[in-house]
mmCIF file of the N, C-alpha and C atoms, coordinates in Angstrom:
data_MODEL
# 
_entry.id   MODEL 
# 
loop_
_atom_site.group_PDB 
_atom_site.id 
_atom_site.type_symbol 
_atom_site.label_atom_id 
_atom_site.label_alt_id 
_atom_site.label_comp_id 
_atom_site.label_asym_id 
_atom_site.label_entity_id 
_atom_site.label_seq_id 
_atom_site.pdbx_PDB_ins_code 
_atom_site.Cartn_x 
_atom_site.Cartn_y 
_atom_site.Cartn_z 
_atom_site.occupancy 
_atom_site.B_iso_or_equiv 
_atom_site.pdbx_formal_charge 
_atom_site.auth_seq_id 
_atom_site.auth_comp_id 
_atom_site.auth_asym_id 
_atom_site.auth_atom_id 
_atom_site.pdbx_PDB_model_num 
ATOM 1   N N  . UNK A 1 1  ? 40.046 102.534 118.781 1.00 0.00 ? 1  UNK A N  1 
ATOM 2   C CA . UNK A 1 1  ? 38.965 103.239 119.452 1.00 0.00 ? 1  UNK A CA 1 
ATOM 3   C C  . UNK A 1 1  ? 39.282 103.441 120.925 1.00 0.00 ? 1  UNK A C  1 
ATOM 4   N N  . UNK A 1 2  ? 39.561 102.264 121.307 1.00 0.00 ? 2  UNK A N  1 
ATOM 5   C CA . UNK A 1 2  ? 39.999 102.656 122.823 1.00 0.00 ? 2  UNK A CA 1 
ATOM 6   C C  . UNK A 1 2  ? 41.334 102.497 123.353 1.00 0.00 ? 2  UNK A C  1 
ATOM 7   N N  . UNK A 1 3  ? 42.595 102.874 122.513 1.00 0.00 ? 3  UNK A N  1 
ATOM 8   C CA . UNK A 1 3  ? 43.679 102.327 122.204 1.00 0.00 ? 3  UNK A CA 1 
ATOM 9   C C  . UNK A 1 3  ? 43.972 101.564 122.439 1.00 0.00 ? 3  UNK A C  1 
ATOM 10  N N  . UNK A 1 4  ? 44.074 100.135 122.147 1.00 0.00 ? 4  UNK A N  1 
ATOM 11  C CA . UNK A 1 4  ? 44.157 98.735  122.752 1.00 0.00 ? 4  UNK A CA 1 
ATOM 12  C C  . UNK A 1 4  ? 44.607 98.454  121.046 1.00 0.00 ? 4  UNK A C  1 
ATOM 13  N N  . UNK A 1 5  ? 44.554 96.928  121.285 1.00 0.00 ? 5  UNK A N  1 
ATOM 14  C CA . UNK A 1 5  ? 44.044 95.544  120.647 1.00 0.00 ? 5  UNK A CA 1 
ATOM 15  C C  . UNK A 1 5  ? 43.065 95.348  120.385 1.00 0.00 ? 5  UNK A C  1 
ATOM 16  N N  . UNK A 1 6  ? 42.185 95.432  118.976 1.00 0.00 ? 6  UNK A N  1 
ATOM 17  C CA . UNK A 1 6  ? 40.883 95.119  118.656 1.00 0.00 ? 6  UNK A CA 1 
ATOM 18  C C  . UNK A 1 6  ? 40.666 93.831  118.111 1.00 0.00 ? 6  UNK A C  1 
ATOM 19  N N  . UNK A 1 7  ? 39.550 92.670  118.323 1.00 0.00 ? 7  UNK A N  1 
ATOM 20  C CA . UNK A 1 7  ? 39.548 92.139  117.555 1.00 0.00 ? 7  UNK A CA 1 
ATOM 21  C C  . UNK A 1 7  ? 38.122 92.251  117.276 1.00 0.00 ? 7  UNK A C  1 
ATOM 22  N N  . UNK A 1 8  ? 37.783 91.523  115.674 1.00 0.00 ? 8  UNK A N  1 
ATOM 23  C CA . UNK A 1 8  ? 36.281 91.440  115.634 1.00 0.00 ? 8  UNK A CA 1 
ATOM 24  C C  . UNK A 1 8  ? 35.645 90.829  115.530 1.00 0.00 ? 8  UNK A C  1 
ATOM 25  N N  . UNK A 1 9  ? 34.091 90.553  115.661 1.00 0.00 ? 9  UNK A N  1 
ATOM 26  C CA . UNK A 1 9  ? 33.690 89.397  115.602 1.00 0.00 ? 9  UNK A CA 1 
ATOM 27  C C  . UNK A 1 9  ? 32.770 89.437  114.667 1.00 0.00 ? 9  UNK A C  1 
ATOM 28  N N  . UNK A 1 10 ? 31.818 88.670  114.042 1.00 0.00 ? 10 UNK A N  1 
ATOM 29  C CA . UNK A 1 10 ? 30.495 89.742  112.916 1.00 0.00 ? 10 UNK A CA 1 
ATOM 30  C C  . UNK A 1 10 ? 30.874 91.001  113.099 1.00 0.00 ? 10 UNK A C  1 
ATOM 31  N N  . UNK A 1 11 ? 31.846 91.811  112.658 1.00 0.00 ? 11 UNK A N  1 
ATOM 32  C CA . UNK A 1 11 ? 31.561 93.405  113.103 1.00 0.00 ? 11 UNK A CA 1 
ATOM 33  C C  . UNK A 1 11 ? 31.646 94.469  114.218 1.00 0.00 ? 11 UNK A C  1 
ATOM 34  N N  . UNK A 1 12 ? 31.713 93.604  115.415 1.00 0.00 ? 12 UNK A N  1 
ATOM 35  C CA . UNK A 1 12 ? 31.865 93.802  116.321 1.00 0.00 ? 12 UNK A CA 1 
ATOM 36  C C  . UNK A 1 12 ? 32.635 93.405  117.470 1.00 0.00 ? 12 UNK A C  1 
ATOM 37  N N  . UNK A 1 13 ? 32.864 94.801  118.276 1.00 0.00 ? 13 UNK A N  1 
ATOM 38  C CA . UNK A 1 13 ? 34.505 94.730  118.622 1.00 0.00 ? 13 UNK A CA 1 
ATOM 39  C C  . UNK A 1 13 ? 34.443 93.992  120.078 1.00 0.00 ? 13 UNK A C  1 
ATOM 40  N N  . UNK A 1 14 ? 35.907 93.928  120.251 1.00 0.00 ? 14 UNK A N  1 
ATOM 41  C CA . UNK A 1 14 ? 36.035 93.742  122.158 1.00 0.00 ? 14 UNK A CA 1 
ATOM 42  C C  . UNK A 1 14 ? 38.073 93.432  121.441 1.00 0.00 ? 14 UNK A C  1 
ATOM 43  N N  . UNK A 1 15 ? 38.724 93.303  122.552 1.00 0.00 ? 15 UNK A N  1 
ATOM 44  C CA . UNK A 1 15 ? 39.877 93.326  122.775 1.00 0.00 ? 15 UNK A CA 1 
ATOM 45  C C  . UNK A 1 15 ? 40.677 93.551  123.968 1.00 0.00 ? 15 UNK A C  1 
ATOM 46  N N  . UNK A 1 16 ? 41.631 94.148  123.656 1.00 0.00 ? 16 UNK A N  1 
ATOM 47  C CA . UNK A 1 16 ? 42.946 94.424  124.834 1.00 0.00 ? 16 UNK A CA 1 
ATOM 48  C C  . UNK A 1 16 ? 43.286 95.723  125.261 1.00 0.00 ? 16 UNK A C  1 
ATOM 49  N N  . UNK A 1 17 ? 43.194 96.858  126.451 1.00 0.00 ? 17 UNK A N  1 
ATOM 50  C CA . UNK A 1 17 ? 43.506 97.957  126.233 1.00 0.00 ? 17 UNK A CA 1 
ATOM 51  C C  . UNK A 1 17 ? 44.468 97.979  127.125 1.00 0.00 ? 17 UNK A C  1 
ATOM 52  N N  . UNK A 1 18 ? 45.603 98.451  127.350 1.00 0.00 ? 18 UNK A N  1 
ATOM 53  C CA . UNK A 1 18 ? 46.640 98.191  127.746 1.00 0.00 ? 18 UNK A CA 1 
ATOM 54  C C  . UNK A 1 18 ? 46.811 97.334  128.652 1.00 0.00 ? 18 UNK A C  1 
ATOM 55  N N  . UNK A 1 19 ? 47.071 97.116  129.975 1.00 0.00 ? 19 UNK A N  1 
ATOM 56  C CA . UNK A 1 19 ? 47.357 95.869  130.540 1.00 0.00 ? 19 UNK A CA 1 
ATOM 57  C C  . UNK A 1 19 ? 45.881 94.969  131.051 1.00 0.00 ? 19 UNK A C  1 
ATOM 58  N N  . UNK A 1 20 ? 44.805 95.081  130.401 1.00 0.00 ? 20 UNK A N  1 
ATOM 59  C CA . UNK A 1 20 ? 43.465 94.901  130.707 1.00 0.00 ? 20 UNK A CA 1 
ATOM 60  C C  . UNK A 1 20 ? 42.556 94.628  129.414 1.00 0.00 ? 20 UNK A C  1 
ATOM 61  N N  . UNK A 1 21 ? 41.951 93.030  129.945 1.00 0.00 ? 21 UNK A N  1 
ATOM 62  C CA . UNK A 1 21 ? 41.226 92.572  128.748 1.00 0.00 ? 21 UNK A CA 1 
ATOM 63  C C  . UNK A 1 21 ? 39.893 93.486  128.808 1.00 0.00 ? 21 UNK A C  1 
ATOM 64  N N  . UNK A 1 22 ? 39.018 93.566  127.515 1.00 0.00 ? 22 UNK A N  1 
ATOM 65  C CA . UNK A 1 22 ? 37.959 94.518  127.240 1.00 0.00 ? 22 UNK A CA 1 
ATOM 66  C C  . UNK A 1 22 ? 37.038 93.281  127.334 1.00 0.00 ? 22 UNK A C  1 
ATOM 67  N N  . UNK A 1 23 ? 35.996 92.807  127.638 1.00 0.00 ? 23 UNK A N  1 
ATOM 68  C CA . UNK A 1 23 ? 34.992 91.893  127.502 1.00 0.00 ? 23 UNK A CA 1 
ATOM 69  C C  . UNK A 1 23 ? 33.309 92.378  127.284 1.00 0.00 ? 23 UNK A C  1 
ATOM 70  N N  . UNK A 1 24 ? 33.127 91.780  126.035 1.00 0.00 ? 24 UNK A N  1 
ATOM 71  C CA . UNK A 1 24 ? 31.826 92.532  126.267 1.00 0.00 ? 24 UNK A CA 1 
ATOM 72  C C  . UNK A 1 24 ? 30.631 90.915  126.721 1.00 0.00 ? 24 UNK A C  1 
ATOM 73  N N  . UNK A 1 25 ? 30.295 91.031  127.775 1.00 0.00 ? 25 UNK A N  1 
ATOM 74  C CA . UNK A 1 25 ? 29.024 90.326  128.116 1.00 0.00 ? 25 UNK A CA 1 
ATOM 75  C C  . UNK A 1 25 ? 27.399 90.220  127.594 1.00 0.00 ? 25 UNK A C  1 
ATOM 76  N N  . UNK A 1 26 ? 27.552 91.387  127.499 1.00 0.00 ? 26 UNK A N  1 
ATOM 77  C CA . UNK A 1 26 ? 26.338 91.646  127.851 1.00 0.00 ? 26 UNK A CA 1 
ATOM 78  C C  . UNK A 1 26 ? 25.529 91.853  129.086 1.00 0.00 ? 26 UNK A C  1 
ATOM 79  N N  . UNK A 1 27 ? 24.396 92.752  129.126 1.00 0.00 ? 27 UNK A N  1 
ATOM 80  C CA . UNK A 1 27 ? 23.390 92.641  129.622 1.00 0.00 ? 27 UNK A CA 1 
ATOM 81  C C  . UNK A 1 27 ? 23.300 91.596  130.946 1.00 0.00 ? 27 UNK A C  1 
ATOM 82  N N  . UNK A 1 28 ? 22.717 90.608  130.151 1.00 0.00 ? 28 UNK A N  1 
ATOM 83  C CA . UNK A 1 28 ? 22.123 89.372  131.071 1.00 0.00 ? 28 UNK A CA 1 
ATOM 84  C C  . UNK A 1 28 ? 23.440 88.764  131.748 1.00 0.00 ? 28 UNK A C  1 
ATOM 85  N N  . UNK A 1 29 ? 24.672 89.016  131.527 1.00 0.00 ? 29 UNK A N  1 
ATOM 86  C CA . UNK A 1 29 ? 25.635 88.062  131.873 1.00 0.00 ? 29 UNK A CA 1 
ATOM 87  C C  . UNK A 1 29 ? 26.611 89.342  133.399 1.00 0.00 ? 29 UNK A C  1 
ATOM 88  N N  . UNK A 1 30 ? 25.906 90.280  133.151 1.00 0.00 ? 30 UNK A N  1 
ATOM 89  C CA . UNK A 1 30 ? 26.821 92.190  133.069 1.00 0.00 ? 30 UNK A CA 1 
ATOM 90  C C  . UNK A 1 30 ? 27.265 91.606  135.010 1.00 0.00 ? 30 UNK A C  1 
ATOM 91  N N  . UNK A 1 31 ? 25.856 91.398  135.749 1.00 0.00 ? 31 UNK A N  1 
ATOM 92  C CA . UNK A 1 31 ? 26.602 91.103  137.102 1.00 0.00 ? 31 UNK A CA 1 
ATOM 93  C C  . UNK A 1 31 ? 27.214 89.626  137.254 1.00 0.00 ? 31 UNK A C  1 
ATOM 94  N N  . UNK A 1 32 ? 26.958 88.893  137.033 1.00 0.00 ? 32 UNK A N  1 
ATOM 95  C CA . UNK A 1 32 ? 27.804 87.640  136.703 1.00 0.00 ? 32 UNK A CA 1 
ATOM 96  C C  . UNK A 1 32 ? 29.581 87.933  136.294 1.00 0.00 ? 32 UNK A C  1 
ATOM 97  N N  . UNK A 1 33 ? 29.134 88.707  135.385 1.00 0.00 ? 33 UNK A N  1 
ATOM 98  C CA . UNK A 1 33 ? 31.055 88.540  135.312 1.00 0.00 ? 33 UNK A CA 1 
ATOM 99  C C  . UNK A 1 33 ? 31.443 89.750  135.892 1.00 0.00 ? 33 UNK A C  1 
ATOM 100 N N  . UNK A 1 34 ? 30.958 90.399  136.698 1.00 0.00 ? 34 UNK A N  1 
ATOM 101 C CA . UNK A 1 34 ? 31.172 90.860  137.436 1.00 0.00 ? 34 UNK A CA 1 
ATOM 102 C C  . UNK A 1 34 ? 31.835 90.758  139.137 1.00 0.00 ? 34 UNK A C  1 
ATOM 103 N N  . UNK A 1 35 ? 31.452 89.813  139.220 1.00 0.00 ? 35 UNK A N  1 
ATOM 104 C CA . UNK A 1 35 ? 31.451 88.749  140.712 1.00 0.00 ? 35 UNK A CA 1 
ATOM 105 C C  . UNK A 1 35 ? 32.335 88.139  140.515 1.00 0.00 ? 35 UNK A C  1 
ATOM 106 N N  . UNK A 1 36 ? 33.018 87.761  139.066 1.00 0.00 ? 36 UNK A N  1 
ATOM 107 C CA . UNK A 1 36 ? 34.468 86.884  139.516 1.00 0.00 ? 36 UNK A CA 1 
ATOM 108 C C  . UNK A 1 36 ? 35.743 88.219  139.747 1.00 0.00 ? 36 UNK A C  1 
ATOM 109 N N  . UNK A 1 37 ? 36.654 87.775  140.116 1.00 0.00 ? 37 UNK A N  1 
ATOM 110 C CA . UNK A 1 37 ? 37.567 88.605  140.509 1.00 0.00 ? 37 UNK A CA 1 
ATOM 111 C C  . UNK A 1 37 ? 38.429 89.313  139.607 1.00 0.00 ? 37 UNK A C  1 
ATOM 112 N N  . UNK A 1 38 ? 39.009 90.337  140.097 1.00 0.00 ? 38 UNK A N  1 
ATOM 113 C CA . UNK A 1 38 ? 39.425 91.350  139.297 1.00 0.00 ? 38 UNK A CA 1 
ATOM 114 C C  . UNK A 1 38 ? 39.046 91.293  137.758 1.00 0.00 ? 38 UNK A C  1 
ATOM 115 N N  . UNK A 1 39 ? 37.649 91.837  138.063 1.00 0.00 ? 39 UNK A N  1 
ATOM 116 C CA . UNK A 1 39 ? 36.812 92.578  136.949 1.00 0.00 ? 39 UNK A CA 1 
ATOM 117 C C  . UNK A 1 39 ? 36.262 93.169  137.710 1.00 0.00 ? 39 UNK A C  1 
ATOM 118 N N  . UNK A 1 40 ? 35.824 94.317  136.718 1.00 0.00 ? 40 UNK A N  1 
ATOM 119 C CA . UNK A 1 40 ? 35.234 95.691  137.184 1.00 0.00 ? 40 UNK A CA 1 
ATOM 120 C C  . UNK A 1 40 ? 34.634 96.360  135.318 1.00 0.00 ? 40 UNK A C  1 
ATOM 121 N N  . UNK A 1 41 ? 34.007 97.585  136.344 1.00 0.00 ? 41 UNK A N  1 
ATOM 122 C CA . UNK A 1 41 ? 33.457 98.137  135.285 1.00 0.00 ? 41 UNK A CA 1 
ATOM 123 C C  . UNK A 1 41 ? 33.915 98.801  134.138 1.00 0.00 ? 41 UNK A C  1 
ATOM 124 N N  . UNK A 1 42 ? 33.209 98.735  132.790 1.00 0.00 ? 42 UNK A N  1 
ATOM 125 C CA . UNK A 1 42 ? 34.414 99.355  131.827 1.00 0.00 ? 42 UNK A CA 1 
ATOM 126 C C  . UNK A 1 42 ? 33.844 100.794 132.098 1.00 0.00 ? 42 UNK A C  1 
ATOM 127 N N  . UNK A 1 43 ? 35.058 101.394 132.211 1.00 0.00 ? 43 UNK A N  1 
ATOM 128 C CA . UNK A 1 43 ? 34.121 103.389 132.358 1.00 0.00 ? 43 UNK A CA 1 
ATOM 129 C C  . UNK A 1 43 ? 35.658 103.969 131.897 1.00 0.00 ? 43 UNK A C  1 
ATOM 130 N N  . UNK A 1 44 ? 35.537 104.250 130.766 1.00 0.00 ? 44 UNK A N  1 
ATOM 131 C CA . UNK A 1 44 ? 36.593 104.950 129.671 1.00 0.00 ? 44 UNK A CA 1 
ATOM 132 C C  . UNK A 1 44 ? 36.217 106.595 129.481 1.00 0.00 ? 44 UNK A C  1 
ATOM 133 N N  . UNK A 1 45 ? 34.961 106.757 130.265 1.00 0.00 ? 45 UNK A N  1 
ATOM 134 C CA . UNK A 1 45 ? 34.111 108.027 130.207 1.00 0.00 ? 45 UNK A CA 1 
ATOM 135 C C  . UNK A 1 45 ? 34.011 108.650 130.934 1.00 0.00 ? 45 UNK A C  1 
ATOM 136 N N  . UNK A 1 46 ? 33.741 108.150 132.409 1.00 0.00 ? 46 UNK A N  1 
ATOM 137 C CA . UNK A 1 46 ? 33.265 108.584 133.723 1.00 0.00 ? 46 UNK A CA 1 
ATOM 138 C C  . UNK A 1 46 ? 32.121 108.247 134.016 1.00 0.00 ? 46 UNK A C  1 
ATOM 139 N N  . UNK A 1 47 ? 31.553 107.207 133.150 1.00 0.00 ? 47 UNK A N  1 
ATOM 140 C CA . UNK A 1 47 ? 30.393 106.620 133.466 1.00 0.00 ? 47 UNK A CA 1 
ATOM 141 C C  . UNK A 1 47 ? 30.386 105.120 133.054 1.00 0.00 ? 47 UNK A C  1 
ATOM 142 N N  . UNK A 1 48 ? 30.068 104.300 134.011 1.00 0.00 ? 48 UNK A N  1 
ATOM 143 C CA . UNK A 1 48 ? 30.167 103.038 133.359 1.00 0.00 ? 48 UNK A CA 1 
ATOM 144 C C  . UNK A 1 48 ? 29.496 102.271 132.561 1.00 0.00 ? 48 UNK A C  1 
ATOM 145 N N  . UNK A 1 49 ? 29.691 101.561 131.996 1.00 0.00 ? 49 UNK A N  1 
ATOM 146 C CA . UNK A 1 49 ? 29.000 101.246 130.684 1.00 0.00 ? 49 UNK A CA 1 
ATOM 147 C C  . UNK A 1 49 ? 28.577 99.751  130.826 1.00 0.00 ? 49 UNK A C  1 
ATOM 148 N N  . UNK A 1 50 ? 27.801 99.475  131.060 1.00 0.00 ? 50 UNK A N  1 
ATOM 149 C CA . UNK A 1 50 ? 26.624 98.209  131.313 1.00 0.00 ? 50 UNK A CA 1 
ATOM 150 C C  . UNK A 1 50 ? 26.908 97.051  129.961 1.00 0.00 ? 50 UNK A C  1 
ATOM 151 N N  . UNK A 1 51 ? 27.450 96.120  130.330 1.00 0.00 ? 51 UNK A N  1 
ATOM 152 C CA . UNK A 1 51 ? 27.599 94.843  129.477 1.00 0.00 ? 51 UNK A CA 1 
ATOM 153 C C  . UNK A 1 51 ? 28.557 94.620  129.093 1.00 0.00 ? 51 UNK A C  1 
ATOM 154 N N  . UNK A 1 52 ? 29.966 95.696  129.381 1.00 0.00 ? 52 UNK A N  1 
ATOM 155 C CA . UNK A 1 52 ? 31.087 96.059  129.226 1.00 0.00 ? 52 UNK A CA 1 
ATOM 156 C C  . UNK A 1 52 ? 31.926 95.738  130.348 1.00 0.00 ? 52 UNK A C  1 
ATOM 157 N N  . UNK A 1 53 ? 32.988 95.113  130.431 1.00 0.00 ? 53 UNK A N  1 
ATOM 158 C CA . UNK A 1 53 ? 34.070 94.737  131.785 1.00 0.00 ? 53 UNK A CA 1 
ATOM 159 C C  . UNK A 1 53 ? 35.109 94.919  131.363 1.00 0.00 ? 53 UNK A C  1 
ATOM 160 N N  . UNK A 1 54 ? 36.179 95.452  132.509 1.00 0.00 ? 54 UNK A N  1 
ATOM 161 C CA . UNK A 1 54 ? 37.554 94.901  132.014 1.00 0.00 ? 54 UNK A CA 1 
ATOM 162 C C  . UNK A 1 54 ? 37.850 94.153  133.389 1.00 0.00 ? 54 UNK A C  1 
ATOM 163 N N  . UNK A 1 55 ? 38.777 93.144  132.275 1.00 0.00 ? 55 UNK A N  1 
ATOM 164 C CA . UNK A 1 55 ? 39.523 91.581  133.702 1.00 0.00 ? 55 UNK A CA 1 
ATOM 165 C C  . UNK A 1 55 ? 40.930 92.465  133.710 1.00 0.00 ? 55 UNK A C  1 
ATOM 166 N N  . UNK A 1 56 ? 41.420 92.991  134.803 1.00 0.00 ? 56 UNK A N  1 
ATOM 167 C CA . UNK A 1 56 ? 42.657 92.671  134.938 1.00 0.00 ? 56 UNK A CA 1 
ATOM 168 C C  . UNK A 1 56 ? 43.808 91.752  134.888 1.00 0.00 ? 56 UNK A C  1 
ATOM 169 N N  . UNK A 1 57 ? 45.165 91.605  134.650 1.00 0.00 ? 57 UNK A N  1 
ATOM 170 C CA . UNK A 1 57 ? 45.922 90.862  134.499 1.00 0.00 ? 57 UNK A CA 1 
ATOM 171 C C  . UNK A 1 57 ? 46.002 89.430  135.448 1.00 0.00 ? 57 UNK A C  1 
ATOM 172 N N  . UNK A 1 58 ? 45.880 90.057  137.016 1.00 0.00 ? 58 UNK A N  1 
ATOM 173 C CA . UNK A 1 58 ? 45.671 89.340  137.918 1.00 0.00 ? 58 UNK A CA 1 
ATOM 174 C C  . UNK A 1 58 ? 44.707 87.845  137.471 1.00 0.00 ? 58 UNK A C  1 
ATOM 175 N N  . UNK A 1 59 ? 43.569 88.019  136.557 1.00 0.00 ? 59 UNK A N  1 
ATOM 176 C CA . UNK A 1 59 ? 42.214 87.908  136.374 1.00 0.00 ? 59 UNK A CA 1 
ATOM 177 C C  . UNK A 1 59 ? 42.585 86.517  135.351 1.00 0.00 ? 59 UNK A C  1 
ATOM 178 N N  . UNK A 1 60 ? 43.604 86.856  134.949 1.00 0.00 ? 60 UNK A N  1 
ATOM 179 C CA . UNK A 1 60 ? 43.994 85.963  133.491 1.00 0.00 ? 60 UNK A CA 1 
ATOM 180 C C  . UNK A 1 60 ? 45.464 85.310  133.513 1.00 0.00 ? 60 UNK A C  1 
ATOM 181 N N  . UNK A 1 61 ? 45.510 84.388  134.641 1.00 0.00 ? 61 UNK A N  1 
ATOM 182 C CA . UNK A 1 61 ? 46.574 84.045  135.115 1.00 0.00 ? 61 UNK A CA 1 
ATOM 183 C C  . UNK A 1 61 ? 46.864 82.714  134.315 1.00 0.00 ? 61 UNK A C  1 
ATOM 184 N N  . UNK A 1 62 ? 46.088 82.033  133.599 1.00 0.00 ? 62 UNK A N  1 
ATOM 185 C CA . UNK A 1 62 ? 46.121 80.481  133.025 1.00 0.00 ? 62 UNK A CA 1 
ATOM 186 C C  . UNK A 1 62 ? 45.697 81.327  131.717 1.00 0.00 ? 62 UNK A C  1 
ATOM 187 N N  . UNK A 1 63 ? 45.850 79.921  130.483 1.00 0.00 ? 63 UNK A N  1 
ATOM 188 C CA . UNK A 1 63 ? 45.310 79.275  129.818 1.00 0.00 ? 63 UNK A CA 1 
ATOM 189 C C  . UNK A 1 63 ? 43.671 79.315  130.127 1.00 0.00 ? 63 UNK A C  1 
ATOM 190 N N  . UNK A 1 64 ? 43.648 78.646  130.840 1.00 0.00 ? 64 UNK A N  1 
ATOM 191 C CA . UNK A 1 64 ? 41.849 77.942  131.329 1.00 0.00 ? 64 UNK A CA 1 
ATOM 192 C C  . UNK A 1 64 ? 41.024 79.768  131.393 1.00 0.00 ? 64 UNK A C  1 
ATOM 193 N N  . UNK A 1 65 ? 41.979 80.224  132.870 1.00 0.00 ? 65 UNK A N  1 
ATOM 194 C CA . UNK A 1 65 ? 40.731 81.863  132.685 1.00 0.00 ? 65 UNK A CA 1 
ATOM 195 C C  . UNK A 1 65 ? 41.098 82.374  131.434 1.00 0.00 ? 65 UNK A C  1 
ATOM 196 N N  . UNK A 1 66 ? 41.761 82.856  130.435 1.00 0.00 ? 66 UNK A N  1 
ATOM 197 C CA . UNK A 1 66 ? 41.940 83.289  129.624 1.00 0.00 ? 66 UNK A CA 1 
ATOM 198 C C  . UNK A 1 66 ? 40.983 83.070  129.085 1.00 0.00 ? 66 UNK A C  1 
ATOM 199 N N  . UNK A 1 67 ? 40.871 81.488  128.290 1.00 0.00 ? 67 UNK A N  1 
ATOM 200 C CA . UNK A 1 67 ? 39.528 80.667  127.543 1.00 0.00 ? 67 UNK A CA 1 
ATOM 201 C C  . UNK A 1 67 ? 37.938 81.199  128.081 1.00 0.00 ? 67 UNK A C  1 
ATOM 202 N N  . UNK A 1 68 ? 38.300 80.789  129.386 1.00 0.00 ? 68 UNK A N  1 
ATOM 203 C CA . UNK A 1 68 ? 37.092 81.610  129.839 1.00 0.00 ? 68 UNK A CA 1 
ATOM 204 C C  . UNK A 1 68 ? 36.414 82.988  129.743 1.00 0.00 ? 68 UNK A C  1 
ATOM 205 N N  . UNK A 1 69 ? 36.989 83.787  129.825 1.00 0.00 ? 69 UNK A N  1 
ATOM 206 C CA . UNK A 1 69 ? 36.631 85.070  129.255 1.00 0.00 ? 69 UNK A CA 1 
ATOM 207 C C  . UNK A 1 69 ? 36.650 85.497  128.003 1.00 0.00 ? 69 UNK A C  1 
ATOM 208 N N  . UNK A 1 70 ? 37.273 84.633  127.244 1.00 0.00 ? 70 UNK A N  1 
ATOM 209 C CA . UNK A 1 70 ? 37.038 85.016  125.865 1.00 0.00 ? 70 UNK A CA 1 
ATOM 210 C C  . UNK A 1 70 ? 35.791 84.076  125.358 1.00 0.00 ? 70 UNK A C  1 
ATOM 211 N N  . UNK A 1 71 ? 35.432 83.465  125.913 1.00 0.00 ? 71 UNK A N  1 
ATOM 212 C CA . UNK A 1 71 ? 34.389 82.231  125.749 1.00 0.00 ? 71 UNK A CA 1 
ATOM 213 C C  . UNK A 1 71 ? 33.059 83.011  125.963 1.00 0.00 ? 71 UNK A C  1 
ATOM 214 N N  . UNK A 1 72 ? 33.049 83.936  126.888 1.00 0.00 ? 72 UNK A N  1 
ATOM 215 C CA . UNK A 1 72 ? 31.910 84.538  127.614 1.00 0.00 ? 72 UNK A CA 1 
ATOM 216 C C  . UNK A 1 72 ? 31.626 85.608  126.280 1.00 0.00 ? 72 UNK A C  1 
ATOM 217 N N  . UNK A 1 73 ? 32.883 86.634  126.177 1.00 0.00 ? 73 UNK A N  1 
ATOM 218 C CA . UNK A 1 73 ? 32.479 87.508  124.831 1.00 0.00 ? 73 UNK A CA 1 
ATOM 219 C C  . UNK A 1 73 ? 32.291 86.487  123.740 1.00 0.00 ? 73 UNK A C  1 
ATOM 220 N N  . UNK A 1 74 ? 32.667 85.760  123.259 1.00 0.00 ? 74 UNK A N  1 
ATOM 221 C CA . UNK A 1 74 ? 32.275 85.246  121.711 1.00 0.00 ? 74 UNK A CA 1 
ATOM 222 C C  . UNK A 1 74 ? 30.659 85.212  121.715 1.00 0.00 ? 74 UNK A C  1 
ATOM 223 N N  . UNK A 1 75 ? 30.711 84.130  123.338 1.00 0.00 ? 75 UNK A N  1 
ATOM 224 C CA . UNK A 1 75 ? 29.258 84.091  123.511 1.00 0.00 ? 75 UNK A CA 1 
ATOM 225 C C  . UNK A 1 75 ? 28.194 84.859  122.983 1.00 0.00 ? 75 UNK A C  1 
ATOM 226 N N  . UNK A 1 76 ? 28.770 85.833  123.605 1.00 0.00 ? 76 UNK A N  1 
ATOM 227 C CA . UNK A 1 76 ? 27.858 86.974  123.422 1.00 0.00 ? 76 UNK A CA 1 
ATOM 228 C C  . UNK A 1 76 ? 27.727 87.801  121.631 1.00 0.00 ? 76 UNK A C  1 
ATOM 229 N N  . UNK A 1 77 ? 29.104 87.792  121.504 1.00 0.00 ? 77 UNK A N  1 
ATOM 230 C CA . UNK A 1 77 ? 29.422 88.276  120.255 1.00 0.00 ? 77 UNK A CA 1 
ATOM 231 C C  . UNK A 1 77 ? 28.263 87.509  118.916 1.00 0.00 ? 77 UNK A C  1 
ATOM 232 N N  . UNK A 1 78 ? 28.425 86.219  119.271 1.00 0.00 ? 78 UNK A N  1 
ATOM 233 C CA . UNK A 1 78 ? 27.397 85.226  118.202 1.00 0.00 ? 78 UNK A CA 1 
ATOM 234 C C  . UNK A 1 78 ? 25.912 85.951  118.561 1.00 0.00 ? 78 UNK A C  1 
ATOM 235 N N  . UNK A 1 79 ? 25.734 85.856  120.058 1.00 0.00 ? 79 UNK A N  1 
ATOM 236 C CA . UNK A 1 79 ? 23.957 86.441  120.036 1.00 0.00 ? 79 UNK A CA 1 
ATOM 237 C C  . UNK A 1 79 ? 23.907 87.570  119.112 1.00 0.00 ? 79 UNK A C  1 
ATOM 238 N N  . UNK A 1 80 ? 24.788 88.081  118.599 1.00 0.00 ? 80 UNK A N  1 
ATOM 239 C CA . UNK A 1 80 ? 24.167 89.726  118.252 1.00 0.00 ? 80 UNK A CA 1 
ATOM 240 C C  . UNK A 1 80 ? 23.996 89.827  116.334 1.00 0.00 ? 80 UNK A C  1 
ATOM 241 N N  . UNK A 1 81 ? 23.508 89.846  115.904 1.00 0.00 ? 81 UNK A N  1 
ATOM 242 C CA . UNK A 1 81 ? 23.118 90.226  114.939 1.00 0.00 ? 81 UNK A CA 1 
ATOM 243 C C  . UNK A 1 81 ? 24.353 90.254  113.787 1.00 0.00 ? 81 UNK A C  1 
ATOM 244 N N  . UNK A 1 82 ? 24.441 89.837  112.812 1.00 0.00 ? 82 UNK A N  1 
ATOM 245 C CA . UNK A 1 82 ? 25.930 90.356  112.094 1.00 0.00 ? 82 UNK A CA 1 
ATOM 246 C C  . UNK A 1 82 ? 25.521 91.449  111.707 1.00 0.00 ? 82 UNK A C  1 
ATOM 247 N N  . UNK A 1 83 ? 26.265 92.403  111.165 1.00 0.00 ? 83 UNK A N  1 
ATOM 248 C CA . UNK A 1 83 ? 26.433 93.758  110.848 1.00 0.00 ? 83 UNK A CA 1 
ATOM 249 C C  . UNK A 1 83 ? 26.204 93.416  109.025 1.00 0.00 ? 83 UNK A C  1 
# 
């Protein structure tokens, strides 16, 4: 979909699109992971898309941030409904 790396979770996606992780937050989490560093908005459109981030490489330098951001989408991934 967004040529990357997909993975899924209940049904629903997030992954890798070329040198940049896809994270979906959510909502409630959207300025929060926003504020850590190199992340920014996902805008694949020209418009950015709210609950959606990408971490740059910079962003995912360990083990530990890695965990962390994938910790934040699962998070989120479990709140949502299975498909």
């Amino acid at each position: 979909m967004f040529g990357g790396l997909a993975f899924m979770l209940h049904d629903n996606i997030w992954g890798v699109e070329k040198d940049q992780l896809l994270v979906r937050c959510g909502l409630e989490r959207h300025h929060e992971a926003l504020a850590k560093p190199h992340a920014r908005p996902m805008d694949c459109t020209g418009r950015p898309m709210k609950g959606l981030i990408y971490v740059q490489l910079a962003g995912i330098t360990t083990n530990a941030s890695l965990r962390e951001w994938v910790q934040l989408d699962v998070d989120f991934g479990l709140s949502l409904p299975k498909k």
